[in-house]
C-alpha positions in Angstrom: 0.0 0.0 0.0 1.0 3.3 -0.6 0.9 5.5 2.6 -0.8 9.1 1.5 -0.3 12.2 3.0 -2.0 15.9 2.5 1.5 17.3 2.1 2.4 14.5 -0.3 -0.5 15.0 -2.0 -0.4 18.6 -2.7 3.5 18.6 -3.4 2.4 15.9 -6.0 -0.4 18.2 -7.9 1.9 21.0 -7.4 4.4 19.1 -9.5 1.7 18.3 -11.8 1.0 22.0 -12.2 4.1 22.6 -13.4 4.6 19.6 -15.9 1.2 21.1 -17.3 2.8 24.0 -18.1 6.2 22.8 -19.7 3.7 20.5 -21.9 1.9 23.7 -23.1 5.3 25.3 -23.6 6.3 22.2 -26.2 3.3 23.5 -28.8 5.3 24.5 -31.7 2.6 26.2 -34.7 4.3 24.1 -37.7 4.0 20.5 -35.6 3.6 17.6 -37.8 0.5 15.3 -36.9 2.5 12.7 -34.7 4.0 15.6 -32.6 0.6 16.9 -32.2 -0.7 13.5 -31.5 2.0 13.0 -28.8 1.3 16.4 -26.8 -2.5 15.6 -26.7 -1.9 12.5 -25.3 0.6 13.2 -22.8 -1.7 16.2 -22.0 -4.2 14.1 -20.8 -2.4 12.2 -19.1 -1.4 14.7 -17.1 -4.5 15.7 -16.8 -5.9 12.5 -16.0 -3.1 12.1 -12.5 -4.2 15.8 -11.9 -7.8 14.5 -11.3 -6.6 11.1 -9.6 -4.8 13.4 -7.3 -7.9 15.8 -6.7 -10.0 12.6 -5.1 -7.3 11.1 -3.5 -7.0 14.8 -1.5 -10.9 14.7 -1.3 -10.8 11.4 0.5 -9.6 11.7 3.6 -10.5 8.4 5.0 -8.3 4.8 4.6 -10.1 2.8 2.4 -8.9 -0.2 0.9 -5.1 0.4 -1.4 -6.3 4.0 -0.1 -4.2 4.8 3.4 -4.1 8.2 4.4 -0.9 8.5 6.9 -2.2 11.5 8.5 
């Protein structure tokens, strides 16, 4: 199990923040359509752990693989 903290939690979205951002900076205007490709799906995927890590703040309870440390 993975022990889950609020401060690990919010260092980890912080992080998140900021790989959001150097994703946006990648966007060139003249991309080809596999570069293109590539950034939309590792946008979402970043956006997609963003939102994993939103609940996992939300629930503040141990639950199941869910243990909050603190």
């Amino acid at each position: 199990m993975i022990n889950r903290t609020e401060a690990g939690l919010s260092k980890a979205l912080q992080q998140l923040e900021s790989l959001q951002d150097e994703a946006t900076a990648l966007s060139k205007p003249h991309a080809n359509d596999s570069e293109i490709a590539a950034l939309a799906r590792l946008q979402s995927q970043i956006q997609l752990a963003t939102e994993m890590v939103k609940a996992m703040r939300r629930r503040t309870k141990s639950m199941g693989s869910h243990y909050r440390a603190d």
